[in-house]
Every structure is written in C-alpha cells, then in structure tokens.
C-alpha positions in Angstrom: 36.0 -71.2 -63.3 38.5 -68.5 -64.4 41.6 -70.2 -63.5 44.5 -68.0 -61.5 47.3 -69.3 -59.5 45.6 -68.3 -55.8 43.0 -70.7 -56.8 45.4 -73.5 -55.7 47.1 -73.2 -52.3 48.6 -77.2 -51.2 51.9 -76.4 -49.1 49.8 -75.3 -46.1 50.6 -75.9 -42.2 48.8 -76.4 -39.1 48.6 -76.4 -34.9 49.1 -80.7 -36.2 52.8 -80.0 -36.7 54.3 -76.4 -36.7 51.6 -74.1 -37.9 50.0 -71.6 -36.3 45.7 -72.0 -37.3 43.9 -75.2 -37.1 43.5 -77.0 -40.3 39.8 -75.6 -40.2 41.0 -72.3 -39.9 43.4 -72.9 -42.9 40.9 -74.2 -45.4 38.6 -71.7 -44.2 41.0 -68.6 -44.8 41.9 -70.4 -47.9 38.3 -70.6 -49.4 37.9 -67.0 -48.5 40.6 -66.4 -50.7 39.3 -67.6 -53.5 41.3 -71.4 -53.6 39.6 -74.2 -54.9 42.4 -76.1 -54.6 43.2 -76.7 -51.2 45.8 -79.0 -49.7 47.2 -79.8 -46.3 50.9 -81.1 -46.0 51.6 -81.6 -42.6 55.5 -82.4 -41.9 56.0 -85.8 -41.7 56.9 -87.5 -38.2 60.8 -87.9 -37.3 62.4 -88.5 -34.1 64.4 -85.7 -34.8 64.9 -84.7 -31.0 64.2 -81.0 -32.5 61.3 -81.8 -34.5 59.1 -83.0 -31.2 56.5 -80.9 -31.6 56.9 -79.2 -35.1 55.9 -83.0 -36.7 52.8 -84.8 -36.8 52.5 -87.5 -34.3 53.8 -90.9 -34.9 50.2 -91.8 -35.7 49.1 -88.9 -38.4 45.5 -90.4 -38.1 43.7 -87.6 -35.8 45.0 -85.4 -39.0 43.9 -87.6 -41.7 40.3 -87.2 -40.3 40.2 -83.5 -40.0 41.6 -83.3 -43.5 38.7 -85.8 -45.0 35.6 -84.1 -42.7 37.0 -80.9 -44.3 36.4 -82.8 -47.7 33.1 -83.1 -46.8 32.5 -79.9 -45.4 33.5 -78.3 -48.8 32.3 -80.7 -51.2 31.2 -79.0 -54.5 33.1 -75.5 -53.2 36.8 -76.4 -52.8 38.4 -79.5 -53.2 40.3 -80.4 -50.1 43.5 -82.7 -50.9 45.5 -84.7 -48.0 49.0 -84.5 -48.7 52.1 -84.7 -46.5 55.6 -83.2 -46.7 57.9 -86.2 -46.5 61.1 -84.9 -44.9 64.3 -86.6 -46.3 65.0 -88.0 -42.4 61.8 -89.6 -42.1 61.8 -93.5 -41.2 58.1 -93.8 -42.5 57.5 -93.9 -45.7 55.1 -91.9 -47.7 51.6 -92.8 -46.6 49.7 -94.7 -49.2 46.8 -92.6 -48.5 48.1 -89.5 -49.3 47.0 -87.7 -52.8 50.4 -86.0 -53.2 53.6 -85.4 -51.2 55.9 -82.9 -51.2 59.7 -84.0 -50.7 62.0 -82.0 -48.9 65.1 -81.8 -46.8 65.3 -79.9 -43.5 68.0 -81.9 -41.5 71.3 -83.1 -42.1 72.6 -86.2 -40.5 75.8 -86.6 -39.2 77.2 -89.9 -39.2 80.5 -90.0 -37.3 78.2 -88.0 -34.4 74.6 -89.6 -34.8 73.5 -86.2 -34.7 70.8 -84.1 -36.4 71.7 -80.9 -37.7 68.5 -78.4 -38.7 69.5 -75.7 -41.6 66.7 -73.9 -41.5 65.9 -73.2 -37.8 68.4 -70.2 -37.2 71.9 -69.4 -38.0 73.6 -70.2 -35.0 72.5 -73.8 -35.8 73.2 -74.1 -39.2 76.8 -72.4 -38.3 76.9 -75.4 -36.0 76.3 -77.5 -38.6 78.9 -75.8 -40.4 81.4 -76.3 -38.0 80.9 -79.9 -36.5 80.0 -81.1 -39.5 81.9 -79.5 -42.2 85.1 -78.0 -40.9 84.1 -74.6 -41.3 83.5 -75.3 -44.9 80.0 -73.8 -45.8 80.1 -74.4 -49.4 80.9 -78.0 -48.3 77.3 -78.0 -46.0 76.1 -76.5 -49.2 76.9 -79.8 -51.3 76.1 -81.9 -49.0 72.6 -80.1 -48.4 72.0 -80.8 -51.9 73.4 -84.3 -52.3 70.5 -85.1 -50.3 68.0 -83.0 -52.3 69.5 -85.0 -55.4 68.1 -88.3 -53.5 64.6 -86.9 -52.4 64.5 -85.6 -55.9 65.4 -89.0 -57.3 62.1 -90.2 -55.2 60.2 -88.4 -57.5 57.7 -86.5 -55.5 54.7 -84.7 -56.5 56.2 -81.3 -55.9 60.0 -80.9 -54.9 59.5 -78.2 -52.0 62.1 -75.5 -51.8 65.0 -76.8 -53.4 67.2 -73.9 -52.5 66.5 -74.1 -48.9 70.0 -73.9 -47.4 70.2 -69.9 -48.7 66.8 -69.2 -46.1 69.8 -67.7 -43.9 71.5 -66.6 -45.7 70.2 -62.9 -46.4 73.3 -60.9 -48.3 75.1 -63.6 -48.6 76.2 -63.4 -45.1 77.8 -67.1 -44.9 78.2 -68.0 -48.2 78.4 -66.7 -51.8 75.5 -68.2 -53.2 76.9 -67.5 -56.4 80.1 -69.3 -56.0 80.6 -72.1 -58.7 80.3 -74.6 -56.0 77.1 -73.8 -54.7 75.6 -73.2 -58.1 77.1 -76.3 -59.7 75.4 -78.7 -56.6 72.1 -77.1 -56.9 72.1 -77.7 -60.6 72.8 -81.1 -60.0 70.0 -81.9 -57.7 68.1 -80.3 -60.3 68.8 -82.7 -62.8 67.8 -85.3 -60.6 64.4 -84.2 -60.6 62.3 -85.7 -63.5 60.0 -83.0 -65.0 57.0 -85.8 -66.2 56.6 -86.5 -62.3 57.5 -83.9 -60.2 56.7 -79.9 -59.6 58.9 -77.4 -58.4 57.4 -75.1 -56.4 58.0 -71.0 -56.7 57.5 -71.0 -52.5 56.9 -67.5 -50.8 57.0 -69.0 -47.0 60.5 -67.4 -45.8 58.6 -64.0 -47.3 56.2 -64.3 -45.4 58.1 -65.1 -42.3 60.7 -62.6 -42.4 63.4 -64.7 -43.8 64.1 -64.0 -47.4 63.0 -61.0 -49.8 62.6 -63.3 -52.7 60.8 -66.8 -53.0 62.3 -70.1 -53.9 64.4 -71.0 -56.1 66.8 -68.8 -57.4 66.1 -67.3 -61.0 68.9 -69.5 -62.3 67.6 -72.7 -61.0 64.0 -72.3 -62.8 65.9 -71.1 -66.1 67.3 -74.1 -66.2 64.3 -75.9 -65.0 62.3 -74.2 -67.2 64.5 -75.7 -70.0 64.4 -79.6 -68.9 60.7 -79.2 -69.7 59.9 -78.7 -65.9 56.7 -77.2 -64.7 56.4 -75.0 -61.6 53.6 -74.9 -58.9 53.2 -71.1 -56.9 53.3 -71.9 -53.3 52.7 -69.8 -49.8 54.2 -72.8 -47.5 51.5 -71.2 -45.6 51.9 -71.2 -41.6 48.9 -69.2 -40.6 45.7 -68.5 -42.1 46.7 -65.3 -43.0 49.5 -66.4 -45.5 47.1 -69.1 -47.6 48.7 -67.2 -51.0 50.8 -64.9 -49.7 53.2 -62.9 -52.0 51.5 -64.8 -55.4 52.1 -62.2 -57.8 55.6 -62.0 -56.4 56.3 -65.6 -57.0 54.6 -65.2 -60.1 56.8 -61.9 -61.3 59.8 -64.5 -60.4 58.4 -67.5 -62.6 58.3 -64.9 -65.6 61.7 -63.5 -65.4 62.6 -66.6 -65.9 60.3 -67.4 -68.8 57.4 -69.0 -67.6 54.1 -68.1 -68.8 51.7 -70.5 -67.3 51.9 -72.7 -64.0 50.3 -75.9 -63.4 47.6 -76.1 -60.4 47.6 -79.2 -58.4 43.8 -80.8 -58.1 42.2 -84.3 -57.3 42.4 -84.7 -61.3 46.1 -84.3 -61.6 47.8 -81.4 -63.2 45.6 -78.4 -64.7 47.1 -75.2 -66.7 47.2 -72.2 -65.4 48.2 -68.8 -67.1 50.4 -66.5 -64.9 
C-alpha cells in the first residue's frame, strides 16, 4: 500500500452524537476516499444540560455495534477502529473496549455556580463564560481552558484532540491576542504535559471545514515546540459529514511542514505506522 496521510481518517462524527451522516455513511465516504484507516470517535456522554443530544447515549452500546458490523463489513478493505472522544467533563471513564481515545476539553466548569460553560459553541457563550466566570478576563478563561488540557493531557490519551481549541472563535483575534505572553505561555504548558511516547497531537482541519477558522489546529508555535519534545503528529478532518472524511489534508499537512515535520504517523489496529507528508 503506498502510504499517504488520507489513508487514515479516526476523528470522525456521526447522527450517534453531533454529526451529520450515519456511521455507515461515514465509513462508506471514507473508503471512497481512499482511507484504510478508519475510526469512529463518537463524543463521550456528559450530562452537560447542553450536550443532550450532541453526546452518545448514556449506554454507547447501539454505537459499539454499528462500529464492529462495519468491521466486518470491510474486513480485508479498511480497517474500522472504535474509538471515543473522552471529553474532560465526562463522569465515565474511558471504555475498556475502545481501541484508542481522543482526549479533549469542550466545557468549563464553574464551581462557585455549578454551571457548564461550552467554548466552542458560539461567541456569545464563550463571552458568557468570560464574564461569569472570569471577570471579563479572557486571557484568564484562556489559562484556565488550558489548565484543564494540562490534566486530560496528563491522562495520556492516544491522540490529544485540538489543543488550541479556545482560539476556534476567535477569528482576528477578535477577543483575545492569541499572541499575548499569557496565552502562549499556558498553552506551552499543557503542551508539556503531554508525553510524546503515548500520545498524538492531531493537525485537525474541522473548524475549516465548518466555517470557523482558516487554519487547522494547533498554532505553528505549538507543533515547533512539539515537534522538538520528540512529539509526533496525526492529520485529522474531525469530520462531521461524509463529505469532510479528509478534508483540507494537504492544508494541514503544508502546516505540519512549516513547522518541520516531514512525516506523520497513521493510527491502525497495529499501533503507530510512518507516514511521509
């Protein structure tokens, strides 16, 4: 098999949680594609009262057994893994029967209110967040947003999904400088939390794709110094429809590059396999 990164495609979404195809429809636009490497991650259940609806069930069983009859379906054509991605808020644990998990943050939790603050649903809620949470202070949500990615990192995941979530708003820096030494400094320290002979970081295209961002995840900084620690990076589409299996690739590929990378890994049932960008 000539090896490329859009052979591997595991940070995919489906009608189980918040997606918009069915998981066959998914695997099925991802084979046509030319993955071999195909892996669901649905979101992992909270009681988030937000995430009702955008989570699998309680039970995740209904979507364990698509994900294994599509095993079956493509058995000796494309490897079909079952992963999950386990949000920092999630009272379950990582199933035991997953291959791999992705770990990533998507809600901050308020103490003094009990309440749930999403930072990557829409602006006026993260600018809620902002304000109930933080004073005002966005650089402040900003270090707290990645004190938490320090502790999922410090889980050690298979892949560390989009580290640098909190800027997916933040188009021209319209809340906060994402330059500022505050924001850079907490991200780098998350970073270093990660350890690079167990986790991934993933070069994710899904805010492209959705209208979001022009760039992927992380910023350039962030996989210099990754890139530096040792770390290894896995291309992602976060992929919400079938359409967007491997969306924006040799984008995310162009990234990894500028910041030295020449080769990316490709997740499969056999563990990590090199792939040349």
């Amino acid at each position: 098999m000539n090896l490329t990164p859009e052979c591997c495609s595991v940070h995919t979404h489906s009608v189980l949680c918040d997606g918009k195809g069915t998981l066959a429809e998914m695997a099925a636009a991802a084979y046509a594609a030319g993955v071999r490497f195909f892996g669901a991650s649905g979101h992992s259940h909270t009681e988030i009262p937000h995430d009702a609806g955008n989570v699998l069930p309680t039970d995740p069983a209904e979507y364990r057994e698509q994900v294994l009859r599509l095993r079956e379906e493509y058995a000796g054509q494309m490897e079909v893994l079952l992963g999950i991605e386990q949000d920092s808020r999630s009272a379950q644990p990582v199933p035991d029967w997953a291959d791999y998990w992705i770990g990533s943050v998507h809600n901050l939790y308020d103490p003094k209110t009990g309440k749930y603050h999403g930072i990557d649903w829409d602006r006026e809620r993260l600018i809620a967040c902002r304000d109930q949470m933080f004073g005002g202070d966005m650089l402040a949500l900003t270090e707290g947003y990645y004190r938490d990615v320090a502790a999922m990192a410090d889980r050690r995941p298979a892949i560390l999904g989009h580290i640098d979530l909190v800027t997916k708003l933040n188009r021209g820096n319209a809340l906060f400088d994402e330059d500022d030494p505050r924001c850079r400094t907490a991200a780098l320290e998350a970073l270093h939390h990660t350890d690079p002979d167990a986790t991934l970081l993933e070069v994710n295209t899904g805010a492209i794709s959705r209208g979001y961002r022009d760039t992927p995840y992380p910023a350039v900084f962030l996989l210099r110094e990754w890139r530096g620690m040792g770390g290894q990076i896995i291309l992602t589409a976060d992929a919400h429809s079938p359409e967007t299996v491997v969306y924006g690739y040799g984008q995310a590929a162009e990234l990894a590059r500028a910041a030295g990378f020449r080769e990316c890994v490709l997740l499969t049932g056999r563990g990590w396999k090199p792939c040349p960008l």
